[in-house]
MMTF fields as JSON, N, C-alpha, C and O atoms, coordinates in Angstrom:
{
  "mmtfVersion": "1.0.0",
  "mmtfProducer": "UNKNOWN",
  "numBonds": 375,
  "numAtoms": 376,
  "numGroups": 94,
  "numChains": 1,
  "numModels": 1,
  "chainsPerModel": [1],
  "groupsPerChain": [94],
  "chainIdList": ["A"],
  "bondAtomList": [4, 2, 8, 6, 12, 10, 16, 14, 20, 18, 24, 22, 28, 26, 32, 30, 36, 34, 40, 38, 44, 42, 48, 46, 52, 50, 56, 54, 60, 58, 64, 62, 68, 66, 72, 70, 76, 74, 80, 78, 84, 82, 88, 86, 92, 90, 96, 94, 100, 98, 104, 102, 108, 106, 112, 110, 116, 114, 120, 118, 124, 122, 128, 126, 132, 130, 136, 134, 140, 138, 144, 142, 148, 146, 152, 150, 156, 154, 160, 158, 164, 162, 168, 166, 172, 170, 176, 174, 180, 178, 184, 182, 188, 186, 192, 190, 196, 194, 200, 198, 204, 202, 208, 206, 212, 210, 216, 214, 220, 218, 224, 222, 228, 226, 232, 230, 236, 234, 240, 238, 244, 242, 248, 246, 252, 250, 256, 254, 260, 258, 264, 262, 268, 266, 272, 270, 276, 274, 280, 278, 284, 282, 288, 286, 292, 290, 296, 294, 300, 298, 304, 302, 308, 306, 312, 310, 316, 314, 320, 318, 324, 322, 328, 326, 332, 330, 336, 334, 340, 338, 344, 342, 348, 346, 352, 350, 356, 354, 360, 358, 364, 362, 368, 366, 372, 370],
  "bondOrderList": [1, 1, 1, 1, 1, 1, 1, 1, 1, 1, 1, 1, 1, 1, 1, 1, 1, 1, 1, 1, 1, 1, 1, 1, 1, 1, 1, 1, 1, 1, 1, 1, 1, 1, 1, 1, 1, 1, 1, 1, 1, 1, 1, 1, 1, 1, 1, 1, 1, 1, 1, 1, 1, 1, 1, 1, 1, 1, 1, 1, 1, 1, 1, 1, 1, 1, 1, 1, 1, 1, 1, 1, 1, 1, 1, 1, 1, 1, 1, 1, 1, 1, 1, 1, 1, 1, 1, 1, 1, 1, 1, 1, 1],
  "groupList": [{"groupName": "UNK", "atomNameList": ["N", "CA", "C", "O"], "elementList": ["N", "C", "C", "O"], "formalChargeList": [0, 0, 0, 0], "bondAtomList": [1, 0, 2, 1, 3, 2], "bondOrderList": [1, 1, 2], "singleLetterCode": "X", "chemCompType": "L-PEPTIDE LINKING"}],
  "groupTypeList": [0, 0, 0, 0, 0, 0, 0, 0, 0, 0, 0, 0, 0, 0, 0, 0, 0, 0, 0, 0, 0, 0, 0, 0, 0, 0, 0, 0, 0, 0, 0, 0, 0, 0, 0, 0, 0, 0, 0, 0, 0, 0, 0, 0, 0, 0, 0, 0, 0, 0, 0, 0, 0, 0, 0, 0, 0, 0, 0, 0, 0, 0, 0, 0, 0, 0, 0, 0, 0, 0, 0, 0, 0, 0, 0, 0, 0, 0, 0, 0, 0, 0, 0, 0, 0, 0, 0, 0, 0, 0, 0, 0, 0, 0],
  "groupIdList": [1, 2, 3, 4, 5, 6, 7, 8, 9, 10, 11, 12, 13, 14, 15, 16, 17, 18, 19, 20, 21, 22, 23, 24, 25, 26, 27, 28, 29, 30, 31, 32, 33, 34, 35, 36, 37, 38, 39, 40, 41, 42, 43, 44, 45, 46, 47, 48, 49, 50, 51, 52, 53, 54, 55, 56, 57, 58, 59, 60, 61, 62, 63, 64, 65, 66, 67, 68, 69, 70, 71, 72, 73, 74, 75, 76, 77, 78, 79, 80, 81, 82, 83, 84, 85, 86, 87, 88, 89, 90, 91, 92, 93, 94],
  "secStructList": [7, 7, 7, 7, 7, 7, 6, 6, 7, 3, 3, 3, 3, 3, 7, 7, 7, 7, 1, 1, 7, 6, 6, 7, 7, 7, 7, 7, 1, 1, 1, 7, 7, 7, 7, 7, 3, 3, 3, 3, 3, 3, 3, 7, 7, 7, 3, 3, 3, 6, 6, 3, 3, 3, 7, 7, 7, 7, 7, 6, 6, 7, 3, 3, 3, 3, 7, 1, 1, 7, 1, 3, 3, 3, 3, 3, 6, 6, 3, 3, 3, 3, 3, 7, 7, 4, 4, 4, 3, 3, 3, 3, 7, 7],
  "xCoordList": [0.846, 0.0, 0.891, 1.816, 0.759, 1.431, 0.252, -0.978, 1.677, 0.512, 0.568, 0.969, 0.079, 0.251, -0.528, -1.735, 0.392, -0.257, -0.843, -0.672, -1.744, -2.575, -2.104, -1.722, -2.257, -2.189, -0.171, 0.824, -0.254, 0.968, 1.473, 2.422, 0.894, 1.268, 2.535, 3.125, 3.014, 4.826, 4.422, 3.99, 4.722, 5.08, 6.544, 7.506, 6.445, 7.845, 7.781, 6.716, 9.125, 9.236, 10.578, 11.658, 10.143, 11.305, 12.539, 12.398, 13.665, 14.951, 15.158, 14.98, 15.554, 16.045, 16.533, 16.767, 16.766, 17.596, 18.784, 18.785, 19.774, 21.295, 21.266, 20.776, 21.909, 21.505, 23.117, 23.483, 24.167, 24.998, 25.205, 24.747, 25.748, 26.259, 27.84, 28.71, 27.899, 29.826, 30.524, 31.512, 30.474, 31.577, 31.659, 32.574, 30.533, 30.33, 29.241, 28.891, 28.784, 27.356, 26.532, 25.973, 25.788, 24.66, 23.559, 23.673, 22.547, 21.551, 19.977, 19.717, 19.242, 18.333, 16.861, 17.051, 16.168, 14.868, 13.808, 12.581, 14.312, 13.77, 14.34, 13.755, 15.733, 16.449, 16.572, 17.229, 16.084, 16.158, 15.599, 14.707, 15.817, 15.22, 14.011, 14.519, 12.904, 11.803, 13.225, 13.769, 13.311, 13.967, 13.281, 12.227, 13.726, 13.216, 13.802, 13.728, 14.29, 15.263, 14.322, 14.242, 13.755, 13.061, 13.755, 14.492, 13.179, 13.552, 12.036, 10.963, 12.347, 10.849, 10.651, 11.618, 9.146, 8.764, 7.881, 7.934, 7.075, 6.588, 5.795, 5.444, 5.836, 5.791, 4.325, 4.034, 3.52, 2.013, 2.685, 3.737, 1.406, 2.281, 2.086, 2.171, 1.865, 1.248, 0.304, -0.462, 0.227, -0.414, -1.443, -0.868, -2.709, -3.289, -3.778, -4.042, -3.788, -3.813, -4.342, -3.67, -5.558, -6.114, -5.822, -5.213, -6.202, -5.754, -4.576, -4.508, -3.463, -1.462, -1.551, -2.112, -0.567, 0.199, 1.328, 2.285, 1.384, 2.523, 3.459, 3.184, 4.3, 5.708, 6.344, 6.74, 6.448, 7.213, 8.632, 9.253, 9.189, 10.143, 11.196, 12.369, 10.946, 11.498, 11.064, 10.046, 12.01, 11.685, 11.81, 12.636, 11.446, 11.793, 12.938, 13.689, 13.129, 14.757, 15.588, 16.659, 14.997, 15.454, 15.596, 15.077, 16.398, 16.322, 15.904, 16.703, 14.832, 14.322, 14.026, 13.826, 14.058, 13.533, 12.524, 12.162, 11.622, 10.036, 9.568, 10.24, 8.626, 8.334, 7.928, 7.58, 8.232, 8.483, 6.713, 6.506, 5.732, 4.443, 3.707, 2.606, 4.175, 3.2, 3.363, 4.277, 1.891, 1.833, 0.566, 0.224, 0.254, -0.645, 0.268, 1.089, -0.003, 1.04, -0.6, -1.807, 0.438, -0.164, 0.303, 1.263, -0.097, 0.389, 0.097, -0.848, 0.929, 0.758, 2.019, 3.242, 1.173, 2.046, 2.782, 2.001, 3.96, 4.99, 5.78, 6.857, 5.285, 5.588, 4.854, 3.651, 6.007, 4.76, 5.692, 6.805, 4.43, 4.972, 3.979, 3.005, 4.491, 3.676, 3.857, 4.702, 2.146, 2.03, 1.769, 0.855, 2.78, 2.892, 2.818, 3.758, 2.432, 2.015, 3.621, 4.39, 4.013, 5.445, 5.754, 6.663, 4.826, 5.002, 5.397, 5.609, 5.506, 5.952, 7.428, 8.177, 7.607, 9.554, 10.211, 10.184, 11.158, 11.623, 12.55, 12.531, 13.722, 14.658, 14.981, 14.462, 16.184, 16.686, 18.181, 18.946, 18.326, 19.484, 20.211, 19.875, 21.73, 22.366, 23.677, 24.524],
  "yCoordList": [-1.184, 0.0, 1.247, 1.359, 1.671, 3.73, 4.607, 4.635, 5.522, 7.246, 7.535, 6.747, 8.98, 9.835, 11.032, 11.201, 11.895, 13.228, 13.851, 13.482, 15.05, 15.984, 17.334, 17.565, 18.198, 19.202, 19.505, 18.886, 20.642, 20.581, 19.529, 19.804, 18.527, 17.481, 17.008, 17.184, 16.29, 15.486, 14.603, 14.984, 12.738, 11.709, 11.411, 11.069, 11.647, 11.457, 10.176, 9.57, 9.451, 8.518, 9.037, 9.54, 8.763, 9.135, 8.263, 7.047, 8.843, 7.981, 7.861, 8.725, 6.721, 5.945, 7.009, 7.978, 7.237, 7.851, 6.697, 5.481, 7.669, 6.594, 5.899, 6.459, 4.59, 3.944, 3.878, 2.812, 5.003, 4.902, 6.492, 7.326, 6.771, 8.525, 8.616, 7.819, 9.332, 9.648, 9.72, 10.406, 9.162, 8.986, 7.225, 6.613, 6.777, 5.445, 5.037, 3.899, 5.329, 4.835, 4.666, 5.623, 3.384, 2.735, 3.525, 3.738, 3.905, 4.344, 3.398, 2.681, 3.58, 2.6, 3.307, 4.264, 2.786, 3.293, 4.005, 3.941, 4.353, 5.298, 6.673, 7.752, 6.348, 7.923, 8.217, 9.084, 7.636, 8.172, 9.175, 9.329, 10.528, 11.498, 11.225, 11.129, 11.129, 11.208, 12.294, 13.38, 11.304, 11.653, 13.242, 13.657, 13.801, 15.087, 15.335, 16.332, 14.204, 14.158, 13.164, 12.134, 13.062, 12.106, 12.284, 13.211, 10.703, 11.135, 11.215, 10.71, 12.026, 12.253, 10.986, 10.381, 10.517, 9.205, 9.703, 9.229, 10.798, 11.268, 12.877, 13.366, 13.196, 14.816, 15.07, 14.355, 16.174, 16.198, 17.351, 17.988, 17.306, 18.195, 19.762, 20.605, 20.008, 22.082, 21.966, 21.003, 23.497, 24.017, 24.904, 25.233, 25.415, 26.57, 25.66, 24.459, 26.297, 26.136, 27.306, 28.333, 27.353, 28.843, 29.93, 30.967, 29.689, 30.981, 31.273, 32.061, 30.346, 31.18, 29.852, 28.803, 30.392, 29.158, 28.555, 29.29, 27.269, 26.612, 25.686, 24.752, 26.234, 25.717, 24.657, 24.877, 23.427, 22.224, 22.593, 22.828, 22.644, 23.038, 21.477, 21.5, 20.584, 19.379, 18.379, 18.464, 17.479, 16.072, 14.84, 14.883, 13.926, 12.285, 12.621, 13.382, 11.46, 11.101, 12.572, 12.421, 13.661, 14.397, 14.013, 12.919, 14.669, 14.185, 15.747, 16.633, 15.679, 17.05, 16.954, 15.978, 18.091, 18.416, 18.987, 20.054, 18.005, 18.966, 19.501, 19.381, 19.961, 20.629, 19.281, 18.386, 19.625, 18.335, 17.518, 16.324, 18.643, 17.737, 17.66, 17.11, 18.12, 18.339, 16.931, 16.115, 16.843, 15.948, 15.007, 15.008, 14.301, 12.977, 11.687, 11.579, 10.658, 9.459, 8.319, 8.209, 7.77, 6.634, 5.333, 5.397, 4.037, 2.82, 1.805, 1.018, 1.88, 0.728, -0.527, -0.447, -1.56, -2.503, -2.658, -2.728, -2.724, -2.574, -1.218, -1.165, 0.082, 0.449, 1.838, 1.999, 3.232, 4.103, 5.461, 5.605, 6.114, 7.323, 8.482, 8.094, 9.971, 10.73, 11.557, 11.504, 12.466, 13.124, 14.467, 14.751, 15.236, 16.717, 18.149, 17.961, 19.317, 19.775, 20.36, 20.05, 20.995, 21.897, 22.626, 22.279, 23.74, 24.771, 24.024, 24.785, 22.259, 22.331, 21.573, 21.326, 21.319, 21.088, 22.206, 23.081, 22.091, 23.093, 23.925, 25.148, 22.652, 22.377, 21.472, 20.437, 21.448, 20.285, 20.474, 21.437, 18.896, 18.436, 17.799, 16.906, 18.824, 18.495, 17.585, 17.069],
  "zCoordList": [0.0, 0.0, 0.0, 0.804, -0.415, -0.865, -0.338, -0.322, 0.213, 0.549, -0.663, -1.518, -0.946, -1.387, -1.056, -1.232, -0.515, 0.154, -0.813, -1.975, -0.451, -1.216, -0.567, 0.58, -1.717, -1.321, -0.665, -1.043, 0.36, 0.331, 1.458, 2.192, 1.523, 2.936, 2.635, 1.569, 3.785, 3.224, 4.362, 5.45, 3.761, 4.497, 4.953, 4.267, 6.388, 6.933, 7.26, 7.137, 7.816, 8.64, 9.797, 9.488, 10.943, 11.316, 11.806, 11.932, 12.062, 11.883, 13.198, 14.056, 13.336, 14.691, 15.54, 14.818, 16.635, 17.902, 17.893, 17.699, 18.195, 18.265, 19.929, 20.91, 19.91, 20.959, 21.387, 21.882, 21.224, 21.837, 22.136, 21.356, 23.024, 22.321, 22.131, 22.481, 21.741, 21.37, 22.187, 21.925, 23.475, 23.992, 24.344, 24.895, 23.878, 23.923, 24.886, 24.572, 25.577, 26.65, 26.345, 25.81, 26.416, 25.699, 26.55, 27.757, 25.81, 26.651, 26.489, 25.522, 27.462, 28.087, 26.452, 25.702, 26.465, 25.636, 26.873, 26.951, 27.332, 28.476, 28.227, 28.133, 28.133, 28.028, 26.412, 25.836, 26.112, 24.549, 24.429, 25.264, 23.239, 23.354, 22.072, 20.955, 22.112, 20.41, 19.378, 19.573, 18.385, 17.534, 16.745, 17.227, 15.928, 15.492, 13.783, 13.065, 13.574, 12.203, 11.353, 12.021, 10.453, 9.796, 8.374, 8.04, 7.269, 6.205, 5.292, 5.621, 4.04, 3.6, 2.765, 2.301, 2.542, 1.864, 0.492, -0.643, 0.99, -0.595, 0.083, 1.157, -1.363, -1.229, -2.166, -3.125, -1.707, -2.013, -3.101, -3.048, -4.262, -5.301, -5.012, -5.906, -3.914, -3.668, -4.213, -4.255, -4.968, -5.678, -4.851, -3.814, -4.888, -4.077, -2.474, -2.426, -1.691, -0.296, 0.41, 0.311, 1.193, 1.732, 0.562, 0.823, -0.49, -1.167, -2.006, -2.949, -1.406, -1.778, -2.298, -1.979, -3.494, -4.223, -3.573, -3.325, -3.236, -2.266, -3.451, -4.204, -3.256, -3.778, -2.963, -1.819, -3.59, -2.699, -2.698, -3.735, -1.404, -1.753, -0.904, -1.279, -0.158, 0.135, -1.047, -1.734, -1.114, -2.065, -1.553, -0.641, -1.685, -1.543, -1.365, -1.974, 0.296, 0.019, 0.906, 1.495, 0.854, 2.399, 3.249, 3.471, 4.287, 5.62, 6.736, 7.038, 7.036, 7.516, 9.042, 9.766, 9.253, 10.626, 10.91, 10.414, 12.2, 12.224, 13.649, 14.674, 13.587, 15.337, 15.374, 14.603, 17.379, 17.481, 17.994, 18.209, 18.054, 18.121, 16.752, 16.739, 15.705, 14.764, 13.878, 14.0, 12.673, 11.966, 13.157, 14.34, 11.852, 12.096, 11.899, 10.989, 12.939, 12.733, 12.214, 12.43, 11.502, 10.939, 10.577, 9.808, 10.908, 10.901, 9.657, 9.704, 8.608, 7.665, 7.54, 7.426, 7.612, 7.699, 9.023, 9.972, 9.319, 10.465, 10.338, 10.932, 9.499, 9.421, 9.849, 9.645, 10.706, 11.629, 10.323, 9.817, 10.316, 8.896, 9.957, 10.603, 9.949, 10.228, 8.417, 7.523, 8.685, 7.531, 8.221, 8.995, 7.766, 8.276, 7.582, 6.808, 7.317, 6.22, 6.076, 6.986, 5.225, 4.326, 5.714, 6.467, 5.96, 6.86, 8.385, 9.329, 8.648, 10.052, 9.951, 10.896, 8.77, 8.401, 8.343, 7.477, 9.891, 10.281, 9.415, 9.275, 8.615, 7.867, 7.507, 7.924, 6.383, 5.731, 6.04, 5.986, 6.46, 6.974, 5.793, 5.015, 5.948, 4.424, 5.117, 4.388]
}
């Protein structure tokens, strides 16, 4: 099964939290922090939104950053994707 967003939406998934930190200490899934780095899975094509023409400006295959409550999460397969609109990707991680 495939998304595909409408409008200016973007399907994230997000990327693991590291289960060591750099100086080497394994940390518990308690102290993990909710990750905030996702990569994008598919991109809604814009176009008018309230009025303004929205320009996609992320693609498949980014790796972005979002606030950290926003988006709808959703479960297909074994797999958890949130769908979040353009305006709550903070940035793109180059």
């Amino acid at each position: 099964m495939n998304i595909k967003p409408l409008a200016d939406r973007v399907v994230i998934k997000m990327v693991e939290a590291e289960e060591t930190t750099k100086s080497g200490i394994i940390l518990t899934a308690s102290a993990k922090e909710k990750p905030q780095v996702a990569e994008v899975v598919e991109v809604g094509p814009g176009g008018m939104v309230d009025g303004k023409e929205v320009v996609m400006t992320v693609k498949k295959g980014d790796r972005v950053i979002t606030s950290k409550y926003s988006g709808t999460e959703v479960k297909i397969g074994d797999t958890e994707y949130i769908i979040v609109k353009q305006n709550d990707i903070l940035a793109i991680v180059e």
